[in-house]
C-alpha positions in Angstrom: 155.4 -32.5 -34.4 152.7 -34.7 -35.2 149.5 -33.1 -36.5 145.9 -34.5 -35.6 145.0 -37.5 -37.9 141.6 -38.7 -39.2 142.3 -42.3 -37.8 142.2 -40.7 -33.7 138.3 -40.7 -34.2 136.4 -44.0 -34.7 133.8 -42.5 -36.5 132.3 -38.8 -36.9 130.3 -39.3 -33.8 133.3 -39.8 -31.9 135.0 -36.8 -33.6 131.8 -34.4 -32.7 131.8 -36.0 -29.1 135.5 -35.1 -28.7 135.5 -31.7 -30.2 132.4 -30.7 -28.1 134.9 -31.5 -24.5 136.8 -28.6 -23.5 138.9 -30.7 -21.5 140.0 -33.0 -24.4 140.4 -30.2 -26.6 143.0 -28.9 -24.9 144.8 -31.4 -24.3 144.9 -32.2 -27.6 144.6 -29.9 -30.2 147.4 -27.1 -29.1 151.2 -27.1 -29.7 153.1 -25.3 -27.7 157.0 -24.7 -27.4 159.1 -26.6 -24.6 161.8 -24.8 -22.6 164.6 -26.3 -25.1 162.2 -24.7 -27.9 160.8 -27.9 -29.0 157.1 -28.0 -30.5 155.1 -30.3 -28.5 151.7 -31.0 -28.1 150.0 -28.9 -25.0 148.2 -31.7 -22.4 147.2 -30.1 -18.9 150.1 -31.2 -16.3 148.7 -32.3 -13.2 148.5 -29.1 -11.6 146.9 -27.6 -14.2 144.3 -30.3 -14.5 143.4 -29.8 -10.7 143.4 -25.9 -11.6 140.9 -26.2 -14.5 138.8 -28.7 -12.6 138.2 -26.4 -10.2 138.5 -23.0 -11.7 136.3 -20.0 -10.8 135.0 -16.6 -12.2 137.9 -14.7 -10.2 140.8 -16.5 -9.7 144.3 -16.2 -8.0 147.3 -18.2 -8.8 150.4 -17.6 -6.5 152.9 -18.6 -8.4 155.2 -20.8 -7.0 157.2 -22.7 -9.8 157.6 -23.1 -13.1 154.3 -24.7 -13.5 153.1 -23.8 -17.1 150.1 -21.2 -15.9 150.7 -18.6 -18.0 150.5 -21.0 -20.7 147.9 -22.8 -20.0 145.8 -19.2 -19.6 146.5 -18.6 -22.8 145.5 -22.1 -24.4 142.8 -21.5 -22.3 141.7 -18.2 -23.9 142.5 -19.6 -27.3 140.1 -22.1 -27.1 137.4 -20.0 -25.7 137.7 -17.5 -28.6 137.8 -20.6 -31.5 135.1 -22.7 -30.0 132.6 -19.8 -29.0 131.5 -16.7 -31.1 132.3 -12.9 -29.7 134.5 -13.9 -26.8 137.1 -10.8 -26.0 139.8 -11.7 -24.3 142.3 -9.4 -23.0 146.0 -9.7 -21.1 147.8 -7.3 -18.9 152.1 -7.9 -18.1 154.2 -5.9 -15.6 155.7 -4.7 -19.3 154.1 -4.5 -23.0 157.2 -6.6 -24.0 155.8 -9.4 -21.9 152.6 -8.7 -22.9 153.5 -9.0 -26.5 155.3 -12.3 -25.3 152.3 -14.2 -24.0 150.5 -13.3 -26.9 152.9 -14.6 -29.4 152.6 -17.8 -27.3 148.8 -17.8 -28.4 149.6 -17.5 -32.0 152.4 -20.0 -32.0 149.6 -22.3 -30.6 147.1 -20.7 -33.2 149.7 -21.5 -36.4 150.7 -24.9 -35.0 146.9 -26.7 -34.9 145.9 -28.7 -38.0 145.1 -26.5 -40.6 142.1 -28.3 -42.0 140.1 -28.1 -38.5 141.9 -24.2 -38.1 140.1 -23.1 -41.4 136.6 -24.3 -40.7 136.8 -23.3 -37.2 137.4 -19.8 -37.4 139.9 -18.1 -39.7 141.8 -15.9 -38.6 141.3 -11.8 -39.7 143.9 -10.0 -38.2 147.0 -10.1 -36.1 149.1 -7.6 -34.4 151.7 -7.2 -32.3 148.9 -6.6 -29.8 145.4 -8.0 -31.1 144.3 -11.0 -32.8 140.9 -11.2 -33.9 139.1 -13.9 -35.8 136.2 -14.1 -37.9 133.7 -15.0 -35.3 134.2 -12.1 -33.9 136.4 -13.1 -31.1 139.5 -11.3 -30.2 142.4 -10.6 -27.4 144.2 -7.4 -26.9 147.1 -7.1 -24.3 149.3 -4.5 -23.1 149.8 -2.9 -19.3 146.3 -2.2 -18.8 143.0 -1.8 -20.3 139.9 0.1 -20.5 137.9 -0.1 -23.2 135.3 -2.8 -24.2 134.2 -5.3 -22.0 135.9 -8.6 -22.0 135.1 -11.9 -20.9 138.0 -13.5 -19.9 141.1 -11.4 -18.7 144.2 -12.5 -17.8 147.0 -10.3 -15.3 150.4 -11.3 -15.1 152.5 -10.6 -12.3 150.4 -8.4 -10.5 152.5 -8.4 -7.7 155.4 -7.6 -9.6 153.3 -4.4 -10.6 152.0 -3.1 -7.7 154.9 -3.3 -6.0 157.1 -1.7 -8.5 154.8 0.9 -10.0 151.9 1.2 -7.5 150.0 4.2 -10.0 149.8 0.9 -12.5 148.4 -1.1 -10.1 145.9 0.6 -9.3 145.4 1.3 -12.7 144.9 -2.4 -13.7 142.7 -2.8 -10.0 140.0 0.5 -11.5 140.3 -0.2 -14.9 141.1 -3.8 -16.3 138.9 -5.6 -13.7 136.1 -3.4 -14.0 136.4 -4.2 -17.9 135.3 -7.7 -16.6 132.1 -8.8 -17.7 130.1 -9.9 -14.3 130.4 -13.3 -15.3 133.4 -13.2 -17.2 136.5 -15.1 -16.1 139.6 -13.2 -14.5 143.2 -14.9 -14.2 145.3 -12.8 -11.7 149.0 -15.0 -11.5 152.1 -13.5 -9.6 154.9 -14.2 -7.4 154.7 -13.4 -4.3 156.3 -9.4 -3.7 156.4 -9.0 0.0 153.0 -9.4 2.5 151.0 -6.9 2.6 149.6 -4.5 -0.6 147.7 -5.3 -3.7 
């Protein structure tokens, strides 16, 4: 795919004005996979635009559709840990294979971005199966649950899907990961729906 060219900016005020906007950033600075494989740049469907417009510190997403969330989440925390300084991230999945899965989508997107603006935004310094961490000090760890440090944005996948299936991990995930949430961190819980009542 096409990579970001000097001649999108008029001039280096226009470049600094661009890069400062969340909102433009991601929609143009993150390649992501299509569902026949293709790279393609990432740009906020519509949904997801009304989503990030409106976003909150604790948010639920029932999902409904195949309407890009879990991708967008994780464009989402990429851009958080590249554009600010000690940001920890962190991602829970009904399995560690999924886990591992949604993370890979975060370094596809990582690898794919222009290489001159990757390196003098934040390099990265390692990159597991299960962590990434950068030289600013930002980082995202996934797995089935978490403990540990705090983090300031956290993203659950398929909650619903967890609880229902293995209760003992949801309530793990309810005690553990979102009490690992800073108070003013951000938290992404996205299912489908498993039955009416329960966590």
């Amino acid at each position: 795919g096409k990579q970001m060219e000097a001649n999108e900016f008029k001039d280096e005020y226009d470049f600094k004005a661009k890069i400062g906007n969340q909102a433009w950033r991601l929609d143009n600075l993150y390649w992501i996979k299509d569902r026949d494989g293709n790279k393609i740049r990432f740009k906020m469907n519509a949904v997801q635009r009304d989503f990030y417009k409106n976003m909150h510190t604790r948010n639920i997403i029932l999902k409904a559709r195949q309407l890009g969330f879990s991708t967008f989440i994780g464009i989402y925390q990429l851009d958080c840990m590249l554009f600010n300084n000690y940001v920890s991230c962190g991602t829970t999945a009904d399995s560690l294979d999924n886990a591992k899965k949604l993370l890979k989508k975060i370094e596809f997107a990582y690898d794919s971005m222009d290489s001159g603006l990757r390196s003098v935004i934040a390099g990265l310094k390692n990159n597991s199966v299960q962590n990434m961490s950068w030289e600013n000090g930002s980082s995202i760890d996934v797995g089935v649950s978490m403990r540990s440090d705090t983090k300031q944005i956290v993203h659950i996948s398929e909650l619903g899907k967890i609880a229902a299936r293995t209760p003992e991990k949801g309530i793990e995930i309810k005690s553990g990961t979102l009490n690992a949430v800073s108070p003013d961190g951000v938290v992404f819980i996205e299912s489908t729906a498993e039955g009416i009542g329960g966590l």
